[in-house]
ZAZA-532717 format. One line per 8 residues: number of its first residue (from 1); for each residue x, y, z of N, C-alpha, C. Coordinates in steps of 0.1 Angstrom, whole numbers, plus 5000, padded with zeros to 4 digits. Example, Ala and Ser with C-alpha at 12.3 -4.5 7.8 and 13.67 -1.06 7.14 Angstrom:
1> 5132,4943,5078,5123,4955,5078,5132,4967,5078 ~ 5128,4978,5071,5137,4989,5071,5129,5000,5079
***
This chain:
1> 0809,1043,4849,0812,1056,4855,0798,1063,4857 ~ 0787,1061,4848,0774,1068,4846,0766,1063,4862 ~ 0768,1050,4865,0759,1046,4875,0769,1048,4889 ~ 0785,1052,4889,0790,1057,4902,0781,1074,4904 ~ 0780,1082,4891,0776,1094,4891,0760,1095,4895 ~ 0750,1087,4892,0736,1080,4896,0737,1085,4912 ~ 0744,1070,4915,0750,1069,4933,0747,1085,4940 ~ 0760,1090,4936,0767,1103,4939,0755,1111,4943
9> 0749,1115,4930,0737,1124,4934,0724,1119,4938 ~ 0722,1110,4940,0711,1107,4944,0703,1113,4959 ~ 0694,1105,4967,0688,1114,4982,0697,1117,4988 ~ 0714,1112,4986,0716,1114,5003,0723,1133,5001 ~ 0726,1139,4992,0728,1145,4987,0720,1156,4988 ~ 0703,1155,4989,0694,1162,4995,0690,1164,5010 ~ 0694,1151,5020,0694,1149,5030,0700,1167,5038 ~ 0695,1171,5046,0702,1184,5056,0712,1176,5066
17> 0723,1181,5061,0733,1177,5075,0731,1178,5084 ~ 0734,1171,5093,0732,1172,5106,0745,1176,5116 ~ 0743,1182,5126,0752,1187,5133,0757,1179,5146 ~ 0767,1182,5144,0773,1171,5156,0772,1177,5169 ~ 0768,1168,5179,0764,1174,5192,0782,1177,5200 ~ 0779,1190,5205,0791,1192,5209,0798,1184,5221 ~ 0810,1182,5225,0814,1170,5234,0806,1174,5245 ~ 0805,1162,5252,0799,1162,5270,0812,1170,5277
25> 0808,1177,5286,0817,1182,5299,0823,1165,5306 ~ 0831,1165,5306,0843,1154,5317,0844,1159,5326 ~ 0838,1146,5339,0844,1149,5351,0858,1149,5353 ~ 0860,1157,5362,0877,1155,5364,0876,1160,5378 ~ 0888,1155,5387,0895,1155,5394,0905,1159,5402 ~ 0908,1171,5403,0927,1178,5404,0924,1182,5420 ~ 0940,1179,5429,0945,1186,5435,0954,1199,5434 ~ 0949,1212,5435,0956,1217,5433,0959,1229,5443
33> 0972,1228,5447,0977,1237,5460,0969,1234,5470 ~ 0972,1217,5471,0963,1213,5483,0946,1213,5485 ~ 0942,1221,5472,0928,1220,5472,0923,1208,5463 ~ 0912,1203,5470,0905,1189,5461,0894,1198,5450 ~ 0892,1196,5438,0886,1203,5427,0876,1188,5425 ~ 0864,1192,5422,0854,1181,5413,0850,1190,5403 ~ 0857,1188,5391,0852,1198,5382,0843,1193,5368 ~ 0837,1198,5358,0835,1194,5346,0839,1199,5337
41> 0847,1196,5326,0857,1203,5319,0852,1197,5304 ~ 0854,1208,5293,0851,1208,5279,0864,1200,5274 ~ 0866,1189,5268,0877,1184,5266,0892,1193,5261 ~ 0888,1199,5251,0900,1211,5249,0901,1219,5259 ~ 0900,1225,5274,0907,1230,5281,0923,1225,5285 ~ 0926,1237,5286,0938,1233,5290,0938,1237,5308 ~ 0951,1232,5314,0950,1237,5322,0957,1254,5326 ~ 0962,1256,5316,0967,1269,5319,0950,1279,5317
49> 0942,1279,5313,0929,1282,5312,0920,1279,5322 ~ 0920,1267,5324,0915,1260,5340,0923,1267,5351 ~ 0933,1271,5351,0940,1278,5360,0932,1293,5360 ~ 0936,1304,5352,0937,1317,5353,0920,1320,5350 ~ 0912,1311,5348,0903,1319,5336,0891,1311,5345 ~ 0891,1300,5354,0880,1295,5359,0881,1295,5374 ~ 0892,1290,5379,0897,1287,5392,0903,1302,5397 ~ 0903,1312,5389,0910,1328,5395,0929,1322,5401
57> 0940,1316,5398,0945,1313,5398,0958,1321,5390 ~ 0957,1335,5392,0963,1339,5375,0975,1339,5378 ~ 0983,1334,5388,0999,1337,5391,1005,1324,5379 ~ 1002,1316,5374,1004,1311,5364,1002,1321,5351 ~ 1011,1323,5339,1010,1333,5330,1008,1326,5321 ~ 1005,1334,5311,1004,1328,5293,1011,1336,5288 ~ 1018,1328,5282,1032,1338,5275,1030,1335,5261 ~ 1034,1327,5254,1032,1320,5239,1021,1315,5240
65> 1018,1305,5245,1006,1297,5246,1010,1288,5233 ~ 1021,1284,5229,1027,1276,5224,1035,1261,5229 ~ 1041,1266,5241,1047,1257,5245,1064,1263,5248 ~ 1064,1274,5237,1080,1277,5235,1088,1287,5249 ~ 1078,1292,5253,1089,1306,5268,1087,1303,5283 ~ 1077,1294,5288,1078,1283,5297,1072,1296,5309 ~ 1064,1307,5307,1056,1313,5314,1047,1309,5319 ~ 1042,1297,5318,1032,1289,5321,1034,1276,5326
73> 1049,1274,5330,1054,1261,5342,1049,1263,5353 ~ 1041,1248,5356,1034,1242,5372,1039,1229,5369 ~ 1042,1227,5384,1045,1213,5387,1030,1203,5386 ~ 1030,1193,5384,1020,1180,5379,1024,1170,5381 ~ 1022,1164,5399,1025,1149,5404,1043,1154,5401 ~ 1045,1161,5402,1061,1167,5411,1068,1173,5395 ~ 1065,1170,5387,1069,1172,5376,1068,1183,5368 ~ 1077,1192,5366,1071,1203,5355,1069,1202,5343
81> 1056,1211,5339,1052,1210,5325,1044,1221,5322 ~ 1047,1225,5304,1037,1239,5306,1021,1238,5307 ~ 1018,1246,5310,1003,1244,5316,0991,1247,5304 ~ 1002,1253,5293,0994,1255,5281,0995,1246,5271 ~ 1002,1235,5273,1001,1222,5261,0996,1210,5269 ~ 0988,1213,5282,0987,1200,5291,0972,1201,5292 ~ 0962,1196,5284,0947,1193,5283,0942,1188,5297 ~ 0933,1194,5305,0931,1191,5318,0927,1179,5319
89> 0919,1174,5312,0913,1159,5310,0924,1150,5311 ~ 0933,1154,5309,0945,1144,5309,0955,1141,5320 ~ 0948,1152,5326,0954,1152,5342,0941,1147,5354 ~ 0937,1141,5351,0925,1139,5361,0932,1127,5374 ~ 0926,1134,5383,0934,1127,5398,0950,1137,5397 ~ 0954,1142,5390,0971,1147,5393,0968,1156,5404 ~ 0979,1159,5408,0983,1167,5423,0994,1184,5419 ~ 0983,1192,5413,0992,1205,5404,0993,1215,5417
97> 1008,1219,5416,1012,1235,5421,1017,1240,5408 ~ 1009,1253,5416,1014,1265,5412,1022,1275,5419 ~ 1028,1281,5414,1031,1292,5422,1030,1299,5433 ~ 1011,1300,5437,1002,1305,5444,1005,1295,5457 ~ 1011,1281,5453,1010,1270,5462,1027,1266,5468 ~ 1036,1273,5460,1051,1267,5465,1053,1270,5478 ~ 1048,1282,5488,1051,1277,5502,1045,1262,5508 ~ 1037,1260,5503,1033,1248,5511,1041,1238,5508
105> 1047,1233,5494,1054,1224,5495,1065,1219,5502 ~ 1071,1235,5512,1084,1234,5524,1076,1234,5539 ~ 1066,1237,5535,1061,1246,5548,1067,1256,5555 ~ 1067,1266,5547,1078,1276,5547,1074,1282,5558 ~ 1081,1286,5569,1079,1294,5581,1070,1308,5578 ~ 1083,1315,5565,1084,1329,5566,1071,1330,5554 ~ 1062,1320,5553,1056,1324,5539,1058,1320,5527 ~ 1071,1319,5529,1079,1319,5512,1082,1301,5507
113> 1087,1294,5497,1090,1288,5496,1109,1291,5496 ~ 1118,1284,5501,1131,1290,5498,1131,1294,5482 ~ 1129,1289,5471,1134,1296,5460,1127,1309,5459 ~ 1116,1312,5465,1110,1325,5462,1118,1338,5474 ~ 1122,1334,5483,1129,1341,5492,1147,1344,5485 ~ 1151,1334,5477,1165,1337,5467,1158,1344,5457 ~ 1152,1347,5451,1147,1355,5442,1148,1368,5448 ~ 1141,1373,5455,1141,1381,5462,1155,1390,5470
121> 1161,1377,5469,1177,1379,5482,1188,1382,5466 ~ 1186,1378,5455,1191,1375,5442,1189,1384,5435 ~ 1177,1397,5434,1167,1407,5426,1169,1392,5415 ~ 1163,1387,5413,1160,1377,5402,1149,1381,5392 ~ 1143,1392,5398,1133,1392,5380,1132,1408,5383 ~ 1129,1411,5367,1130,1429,5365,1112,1427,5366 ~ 1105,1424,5351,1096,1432,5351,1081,1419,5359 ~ 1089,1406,5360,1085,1399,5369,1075,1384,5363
129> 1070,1389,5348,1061,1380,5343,1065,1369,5342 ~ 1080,1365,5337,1081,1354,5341,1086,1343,5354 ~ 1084,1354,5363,1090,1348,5375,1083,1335,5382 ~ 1069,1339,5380,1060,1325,5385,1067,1308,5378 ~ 1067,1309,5368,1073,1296,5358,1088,1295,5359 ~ 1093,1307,5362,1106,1305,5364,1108,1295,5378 ~ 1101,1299,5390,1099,1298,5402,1093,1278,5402 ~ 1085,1277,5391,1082,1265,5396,1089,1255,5386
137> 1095,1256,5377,1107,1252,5373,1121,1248,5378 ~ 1126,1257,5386,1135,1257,5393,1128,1248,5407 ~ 1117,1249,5410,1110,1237,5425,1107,1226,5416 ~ 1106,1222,5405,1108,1209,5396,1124,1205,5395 ~ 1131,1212,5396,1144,1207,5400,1148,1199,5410 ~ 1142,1202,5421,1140,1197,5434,1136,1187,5431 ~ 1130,1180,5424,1122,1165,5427,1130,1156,5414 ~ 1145,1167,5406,1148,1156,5400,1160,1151,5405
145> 1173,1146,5396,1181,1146,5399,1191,1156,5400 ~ 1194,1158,5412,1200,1174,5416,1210,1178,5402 ~ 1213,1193,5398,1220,1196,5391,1234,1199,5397 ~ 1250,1193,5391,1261,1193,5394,1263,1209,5398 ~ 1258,1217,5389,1268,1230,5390,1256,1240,5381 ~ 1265,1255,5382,1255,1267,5376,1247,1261,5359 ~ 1262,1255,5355,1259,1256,5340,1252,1244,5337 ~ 1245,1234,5346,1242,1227,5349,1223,1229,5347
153> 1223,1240,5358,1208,1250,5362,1209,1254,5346 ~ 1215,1259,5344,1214,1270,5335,1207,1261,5325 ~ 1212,1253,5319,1207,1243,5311,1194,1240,5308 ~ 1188,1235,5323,1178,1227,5330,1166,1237,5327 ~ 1172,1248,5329,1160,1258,5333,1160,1266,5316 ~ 1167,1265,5303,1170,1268,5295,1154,1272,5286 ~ 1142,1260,5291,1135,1265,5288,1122,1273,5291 ~ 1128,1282,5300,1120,1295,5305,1130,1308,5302
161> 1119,1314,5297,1128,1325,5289,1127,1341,5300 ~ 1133,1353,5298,1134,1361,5305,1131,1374,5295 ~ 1124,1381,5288,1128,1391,5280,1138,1401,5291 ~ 1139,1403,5299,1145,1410,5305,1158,1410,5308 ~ 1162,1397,5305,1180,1395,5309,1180,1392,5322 ~ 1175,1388,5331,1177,1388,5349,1186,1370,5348 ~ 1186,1365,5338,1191,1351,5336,1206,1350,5350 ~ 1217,1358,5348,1225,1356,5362,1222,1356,5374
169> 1211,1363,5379,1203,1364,5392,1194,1356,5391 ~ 1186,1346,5382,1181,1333,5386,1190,1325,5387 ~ 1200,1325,5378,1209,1312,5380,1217,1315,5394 ~ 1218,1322,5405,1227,1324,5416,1209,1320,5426 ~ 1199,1322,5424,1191,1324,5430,1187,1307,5434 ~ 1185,1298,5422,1183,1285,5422,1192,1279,5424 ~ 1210,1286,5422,1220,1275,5426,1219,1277,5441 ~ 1215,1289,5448,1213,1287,5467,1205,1281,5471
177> 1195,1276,5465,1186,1264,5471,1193,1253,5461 ~ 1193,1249,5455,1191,1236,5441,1206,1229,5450 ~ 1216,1240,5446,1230,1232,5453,1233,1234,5464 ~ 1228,1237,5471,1233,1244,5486,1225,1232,5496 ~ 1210,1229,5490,1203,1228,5500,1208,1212,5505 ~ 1216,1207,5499,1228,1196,5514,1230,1199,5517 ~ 1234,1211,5521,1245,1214,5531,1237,1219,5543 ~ 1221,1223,5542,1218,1228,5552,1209,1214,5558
185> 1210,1220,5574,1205,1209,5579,1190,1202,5581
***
């Protein structure tokens, strides 16, 4: 035990720590809303910060910044996901909308993407914060497998939250595109 305790204290014990060199910036790569990005990114960014905080992008919100109220849903290679648990590095090459970008994905005549025009036609949001995530949530619908019916949306969309209560005028807002849109030509 005398000569583990020797060991223990001996030079290295005097030695000054040394500090760890902070990570390199990562190239990365994103499409986003049609724009090509060559960026350099600190490995902990996220993209919901790469969004609002570098790129001026702020129609993306931070709500929790947990993961839990879905104020921060963008589609990623067609898929929604919150933009605050999704490390940019880990999207390098993906193809991200936002909000700022949903007309383009119809090429909307009037500007709008149709779910943002049912919002609107629906008063779908009171104080509006979560409207963006709600918006691209419900256009992540679109790329999956269509939903049967209201309670269906309702479900789907279950995790974006409203403090406001506007939940029946999204769900009539996304069932006029989400189920309707067979029927139009």
């Amino acid at each position: 035990m005398q000569a583990f305790r020797a060991e223990a204290t001996g030079n290295v014990a005097n030695e000054p720590p040394t500090a760890a060199a902070p990570p390199a910036a990562i190239p990365v790569k994103l499409r986003i809303n049609g724009v090509d990005y060559a960026l350099k990114l600190e490995p902990w960014v996220t993209l919901l910060d790469l969004l609002r905080d570098r790129l001026d992008l702020t129609g993306t919100k931070k709500g929790c910044d947990h993961g839990q109220c879905g104020a921060c849903t963008i589609i990623a290679d067609g898929r929604r996901i919150n933009a605050c648990l999704a490390l940019a590095v880990a999207y390098d090459c993906a193809d991200i909308t936002t909000v700022e970008g949903l007309p383009q994905l119809q090429q909307a005549e009037s500007g709008l993407h149709p779910l943002q025009q049912a919002f609107i036609d629906c008063d779908a949001f009171q104080c509006g914060y979560c409207t963006p995530g709600q918006l691209c949530s419900a256009a992540g619908l679109l790329n999956e497998a269509p939903p049967a019916n209201e309670n269906e949306i309702r479900e789907r969309m279950s995790g974006n939250l409203c403090r406001c209560g506007a939940y029946p005028q999204i769900v009539e807002a996304v069932a006029r595109v989400v189920l309707h849109r067979k029927e139009t030509p």
